[in-house]
N, C-alpha and C positions, 0 to 999 in steps of 0.2 A: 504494500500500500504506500509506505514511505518512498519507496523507488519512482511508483508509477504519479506521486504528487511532486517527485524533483525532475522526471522526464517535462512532465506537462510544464511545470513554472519555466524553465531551460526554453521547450517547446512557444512557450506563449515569451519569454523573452526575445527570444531569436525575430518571433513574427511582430513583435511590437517594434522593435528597431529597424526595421526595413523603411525607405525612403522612397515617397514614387518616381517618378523617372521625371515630373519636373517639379516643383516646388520653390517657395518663396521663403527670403531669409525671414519676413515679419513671420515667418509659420516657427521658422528653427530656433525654440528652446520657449522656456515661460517667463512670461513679466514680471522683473523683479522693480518695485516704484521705489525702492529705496527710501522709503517712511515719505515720498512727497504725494502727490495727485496719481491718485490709480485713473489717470487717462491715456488712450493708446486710439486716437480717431486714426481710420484711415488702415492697421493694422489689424489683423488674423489671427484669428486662436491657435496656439499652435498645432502643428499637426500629434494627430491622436488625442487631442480634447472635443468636448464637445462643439460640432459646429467644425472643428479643423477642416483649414482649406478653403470655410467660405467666409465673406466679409465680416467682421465686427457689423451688426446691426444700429445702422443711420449712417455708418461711417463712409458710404456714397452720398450723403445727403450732406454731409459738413462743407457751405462753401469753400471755405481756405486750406482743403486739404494741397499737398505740393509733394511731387512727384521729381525724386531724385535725377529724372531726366531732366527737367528747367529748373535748377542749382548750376548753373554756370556763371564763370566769370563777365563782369558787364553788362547784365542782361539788357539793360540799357540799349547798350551800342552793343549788337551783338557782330555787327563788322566790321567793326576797328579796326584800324591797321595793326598787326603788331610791333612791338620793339625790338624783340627778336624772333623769328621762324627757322624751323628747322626740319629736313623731311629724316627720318631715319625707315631703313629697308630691314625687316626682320626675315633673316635669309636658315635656312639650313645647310648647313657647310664642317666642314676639317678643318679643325680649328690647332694650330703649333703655336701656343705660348714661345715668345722670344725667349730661348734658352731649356725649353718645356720637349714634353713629349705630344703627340696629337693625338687629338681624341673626336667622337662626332658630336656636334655639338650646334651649336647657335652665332650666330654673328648677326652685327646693327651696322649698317656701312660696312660691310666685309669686315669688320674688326670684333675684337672681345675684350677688353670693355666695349660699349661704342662709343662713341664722340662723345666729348666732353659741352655740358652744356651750362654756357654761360650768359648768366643776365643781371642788370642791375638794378638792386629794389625799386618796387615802383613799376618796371617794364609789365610791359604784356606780353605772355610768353606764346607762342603757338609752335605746336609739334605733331607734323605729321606724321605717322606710325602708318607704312603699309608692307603689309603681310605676304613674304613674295610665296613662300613655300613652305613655312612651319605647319605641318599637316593637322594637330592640336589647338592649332589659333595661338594667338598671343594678347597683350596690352600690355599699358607702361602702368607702374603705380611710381608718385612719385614721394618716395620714404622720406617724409618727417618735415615735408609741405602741407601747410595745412590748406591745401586747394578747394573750391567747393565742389561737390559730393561726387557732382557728375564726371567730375575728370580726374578720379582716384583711382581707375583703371581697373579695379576688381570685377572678373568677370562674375555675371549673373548677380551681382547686389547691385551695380551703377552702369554696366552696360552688358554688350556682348561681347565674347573675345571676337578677335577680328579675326575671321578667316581666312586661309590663303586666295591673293586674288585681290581682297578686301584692304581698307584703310579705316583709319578713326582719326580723327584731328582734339587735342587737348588744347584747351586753352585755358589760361589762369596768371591771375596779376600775383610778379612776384614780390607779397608783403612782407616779407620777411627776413633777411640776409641772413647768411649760414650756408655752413657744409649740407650738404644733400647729395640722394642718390636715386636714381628709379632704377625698376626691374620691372620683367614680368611679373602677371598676376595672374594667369592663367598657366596651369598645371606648374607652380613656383617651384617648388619641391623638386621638378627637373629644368626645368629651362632654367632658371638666374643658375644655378651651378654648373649649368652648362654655356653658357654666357651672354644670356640677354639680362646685361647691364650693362649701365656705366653714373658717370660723374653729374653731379649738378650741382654748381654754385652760383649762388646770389648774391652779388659784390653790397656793400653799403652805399647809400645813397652818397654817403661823403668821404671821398678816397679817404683811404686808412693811410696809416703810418709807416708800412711796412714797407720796404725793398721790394719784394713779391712776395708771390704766395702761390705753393701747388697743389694741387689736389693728390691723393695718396690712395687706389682702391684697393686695399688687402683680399687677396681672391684666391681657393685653389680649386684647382679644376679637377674634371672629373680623371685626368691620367693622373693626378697623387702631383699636379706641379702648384707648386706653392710660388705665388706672384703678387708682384706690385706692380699695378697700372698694365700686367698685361706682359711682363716680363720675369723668368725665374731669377732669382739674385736681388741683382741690385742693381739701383738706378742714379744719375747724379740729377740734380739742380744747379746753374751755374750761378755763382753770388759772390761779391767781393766781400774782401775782410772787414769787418763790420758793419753789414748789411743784418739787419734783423728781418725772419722771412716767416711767414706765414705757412706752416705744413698742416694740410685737413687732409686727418685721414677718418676712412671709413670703413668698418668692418662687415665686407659683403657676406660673410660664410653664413655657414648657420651654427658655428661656436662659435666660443667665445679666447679672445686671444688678448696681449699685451704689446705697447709701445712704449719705448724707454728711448734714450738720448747719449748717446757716450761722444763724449769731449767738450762737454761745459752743461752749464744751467738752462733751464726751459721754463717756458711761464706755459698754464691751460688757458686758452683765451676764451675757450666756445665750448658746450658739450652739446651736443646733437642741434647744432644747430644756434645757440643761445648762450650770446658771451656771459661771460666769469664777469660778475662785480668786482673789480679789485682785485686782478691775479697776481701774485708773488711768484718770485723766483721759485724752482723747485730744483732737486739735483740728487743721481743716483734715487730714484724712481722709477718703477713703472708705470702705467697708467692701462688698468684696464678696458676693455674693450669688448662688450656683449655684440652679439649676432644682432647687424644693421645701425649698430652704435656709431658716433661719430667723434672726435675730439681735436681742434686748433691748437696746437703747437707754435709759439713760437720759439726760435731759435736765433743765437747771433752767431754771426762769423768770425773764428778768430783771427787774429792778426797775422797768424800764419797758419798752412793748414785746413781743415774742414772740420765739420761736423755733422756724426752719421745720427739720421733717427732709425733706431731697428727695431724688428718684430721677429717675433721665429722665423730665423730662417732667411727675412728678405731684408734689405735695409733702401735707404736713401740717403746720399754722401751729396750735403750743403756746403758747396765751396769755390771757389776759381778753377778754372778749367785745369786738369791735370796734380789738383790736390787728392788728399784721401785723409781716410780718419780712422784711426783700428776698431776695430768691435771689440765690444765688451758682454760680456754674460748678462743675462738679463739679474735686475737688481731685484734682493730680497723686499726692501721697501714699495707699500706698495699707496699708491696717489689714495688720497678718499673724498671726495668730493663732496661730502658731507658738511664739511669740516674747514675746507677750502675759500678763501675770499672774503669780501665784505656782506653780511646781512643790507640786503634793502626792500622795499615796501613791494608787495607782490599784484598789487592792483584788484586786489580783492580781500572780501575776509572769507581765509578757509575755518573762521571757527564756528563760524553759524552758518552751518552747507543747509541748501535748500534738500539734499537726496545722500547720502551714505550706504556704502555698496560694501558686500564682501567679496572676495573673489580668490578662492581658497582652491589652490591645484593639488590633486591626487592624483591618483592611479589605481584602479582596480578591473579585475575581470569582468567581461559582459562579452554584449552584441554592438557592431556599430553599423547599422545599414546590411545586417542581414550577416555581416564579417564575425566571429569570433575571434578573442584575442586582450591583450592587457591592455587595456585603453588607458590616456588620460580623460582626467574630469576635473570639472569647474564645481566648485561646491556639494562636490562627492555623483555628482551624475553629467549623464555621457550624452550625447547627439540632443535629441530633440527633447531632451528633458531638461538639459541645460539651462543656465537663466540669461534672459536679453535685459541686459540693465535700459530701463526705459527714463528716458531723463527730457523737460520742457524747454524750450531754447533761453536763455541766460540763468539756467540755475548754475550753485554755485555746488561740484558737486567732490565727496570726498568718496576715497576707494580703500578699504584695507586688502592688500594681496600678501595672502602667505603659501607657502610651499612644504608640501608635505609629501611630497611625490617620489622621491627619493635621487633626482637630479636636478640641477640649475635648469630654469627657461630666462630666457629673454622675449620680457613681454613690450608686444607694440600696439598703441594707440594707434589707429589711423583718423587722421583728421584734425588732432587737439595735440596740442603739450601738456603736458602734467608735471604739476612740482611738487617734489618730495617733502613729505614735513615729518616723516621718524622713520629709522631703521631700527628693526627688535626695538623700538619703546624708546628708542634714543632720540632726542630732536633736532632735525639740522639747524647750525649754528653757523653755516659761511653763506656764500653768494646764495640765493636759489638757485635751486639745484631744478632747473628745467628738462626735463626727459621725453623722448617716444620710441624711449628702446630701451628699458630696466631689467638690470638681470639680478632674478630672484632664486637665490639659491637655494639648497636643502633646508632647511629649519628656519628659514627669514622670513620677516614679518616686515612689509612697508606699507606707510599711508600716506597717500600722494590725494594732488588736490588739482581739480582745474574746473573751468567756465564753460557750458556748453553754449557756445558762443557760434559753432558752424552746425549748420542744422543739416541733417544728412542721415543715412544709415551707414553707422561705421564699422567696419573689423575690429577685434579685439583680440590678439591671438598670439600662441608662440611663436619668435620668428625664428626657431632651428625650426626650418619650414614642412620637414617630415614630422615634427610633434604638431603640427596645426591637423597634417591632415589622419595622425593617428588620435583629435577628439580634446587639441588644446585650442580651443577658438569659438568666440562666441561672438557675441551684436552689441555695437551701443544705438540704439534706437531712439529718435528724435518722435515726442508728440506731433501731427499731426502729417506728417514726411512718407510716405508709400513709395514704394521700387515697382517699376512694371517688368525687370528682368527676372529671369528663373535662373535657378541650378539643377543639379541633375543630369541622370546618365542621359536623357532624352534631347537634353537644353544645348551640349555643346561647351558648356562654361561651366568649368571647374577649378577655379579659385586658387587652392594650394593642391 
């Protein structure tokens, strides 16, 4: 009897986690309102409640509902010229890292990374994406731009992946200065590690200070070649002796890795995007670096000589043409940015949030879509049980995320920044610590804070991009905001 009551529960799990062949993200997981307004106009029960699938009742009847499809930039002037345009060709091709081995893989303009994409706060950015031969589709998501909804590239939540043949044109004012990166967002988990990615920065309205400044994309490919910008080893920057330089670098993988500095002192100017109140000198550190993480470096040159920034394995040698700089082991001390810069005023108060979320990562057995196997889960449950933090446009909203899963994730916001106010119970006390890429490790506890200020349905999820799609990813879902795209084996667009 006991047997034939754990066949059946198994039995009725297996069939309860199945997904139909197309479905909507407002369907994937349940509403959590975080103590504010249990309202959701516009969104779906989710699937396997009652009703799953079809409308919230009135919620075609709410004038001002708004459809993740008209969220674009300018809606105004939707044909403004741009500041800058750029066509990139997502090809299928043999891809030989300079110095690497070759593997099959992806190219953007025949290359891996692909072109570097620069703008100056302020511009209007347009980016053509056309699909010559990626048999799966593709899009661009552009990681730790907070763009509006419709041109964050994720297929089946904000459009379609584009198919071969096919194009899509992003467009979005770049408000923001900082290191940035896009990737694919359709089937992530292969194509960005196979090489649809590359650079994006966003200069300051008012020239900086600096000599220059390069971009850095730490990437290994799928033959085991470990690379900067696309090359195994190492690469120079040409810079005179006391030239102060700007190095952003970005952690494409999906670990998590370190940058340190050997032959003098470094200041953090930026982390993902958002400078350091008040950097001080640093020296013999490293500075960690979570999967999609970003961090500004500055470095000076010395008066004779160069100065290498290295990472396992690949370095970057800052100096006059024909200098060099020895390598050093990486250093036991390790950066904490916690703890780092001057305290200043955050432009909100995170102490009276309008909505407070948990967001508690485990791991246990189950079904996921019919799959067996160890899933991860969000608040101890998996797929569409999940919860969809449902948040009003300017609440002010706080999140505690702990990990008990028994590995580090690096979790990413799409669409917002979030700023850290405790590690394990501890309070940060330097710069704000602005994030959309925190990695929370085995037994950590953080509570981060931010403004839902961009109205959209956003991702929420691991970015070691095989844990999103083994069941670590969830929604932040805007009141009164609907998506008309699907997911699903049926739909074409599949996410991570």
């Amino acid at each position: 009897m006991l047997l034939a009551l754990a066949v059946l529960l198994v039995a009725w799990s297996w069939w309860d986690s199945r997904l139909p062949g197309a479905y909507s993200a407002e369907e994937m997981g349940v509403p959590d309102y975080g103590g504010g307004p249990a309202t959701h106009r516009g969104h779906q029960p989710p699937l396997g409640a009652p009703g799953g699938g079809d409308p919230v009742d009135g919620a075609d009847d709410a004038a001002d509902l708004v459809s993740v499809a008209d969220l674009i930039a300018s809606p105004s002037q939707p044909d403004a010229e741009p500041d800058v345009r750029v066509e990139l060709e997502a090809r299928t091709a043999q891809v030989t890292p300079e110095n690497g081995k070759a593997f099959a893989g992806f190219t953007l303009n025949g290359s891996s990374p692909g072109p570097e994409i620069r703008a100056r706060q302020g511009d209007l950015v347009e980016v053509v994406v056309h699909n010559v031969d990626v048999a799966g589709g593709a899009t661009l998501h552009w990681h730790g731009v907070d763009v509006p909804n419709a041109m964050d590239g994720v297929a089946g939540v904000t459009q379609d992946a584009v198919a071969p043949g096919e194009s899509f044109t992003y467009r979005f004012v770049a408000e923001d200065a900082g290191t940035y990166w896009y990737h694919s967002h359709q089937i992530s988990h292969r194509q960005v590690v196979a090489g649809l990615f590359g650079a994006l920065v966003i200069e300051p309205s008012t020239p900086s200070d600096q000599a220059s400044d390069v971009a850095v994309l730490l990437h290994t490919y799928p033959s085991n070649s470990r690379s900067i910008n696309g090359t195994v080893g190492a690469l120079w920057h040409e810079a005179a002796p006391g030239d102060r330089v700007r190095v952003r670098i970005a952690n494409t993988d999906n670990g998590n890795t370190a940058v340190w500095v050997a032959g003098g002192d470094f200041r953090v100017l930026a982390i993902d995007g958002t400078d350091v109140n008040g950097p001080t000198a640093l020296r013999d550190q490293r500075v960690p670096l979570t999967a999609g993480a970003r961090a500004d470096l500055e470095v000076t040159v010395p008066a004779t000589g160069a100065i290498r920034v290295q990472a396992p394995g690949v370095s970057l040698v800052v100096g006059p043409a024909g200098s060099n700089a020895p390598e050093t082991p990486s250093p036991s001390a390790v950066f904490d940015p916690i703890t780092y810069g001057t305290p200043t005023d955050l432009g909100f108060d995170a102490t009276a949030p309008d909505r407070s979320f948990v967001y508690n990562i485990g791991r246990r057995p189950g079904f996921l879509d019919g799959r067996p196997g160890y899933w991860w889960t969000v608040n101890g449950n998996i797929g569409m049980a999940a919860p969809m933090y449902m948040v009003g446009e300017g609440d002010v909203v706080t999140m505690r995320i702990t990990n008990q899963s028994g590995e580090g994730h690096p979790m990413h916001l799409h669409g917002h920044h979030a700023v850290v106010l405790s590690r394990n119970g501890v309070p940060a006390t330097g710069s704000p610590w602005w994030v959309d890429s925190l990695d929370v490790d085995h037994g950590e506890a953080y509570e981060v804070a931010f403004v839902a200020d961009n109205p959209g349905v956003w991702m929420d999820h691991c970015h070691n991009l095989p844990h999103a799609v083994e069941g670590l990813i969830t929604h932040l879902m805007y009141d009164g905001v609907t998506t008309p795209f699907r997911m699903g084996k049926d739909t074409g667009n599949e996410p991570e």
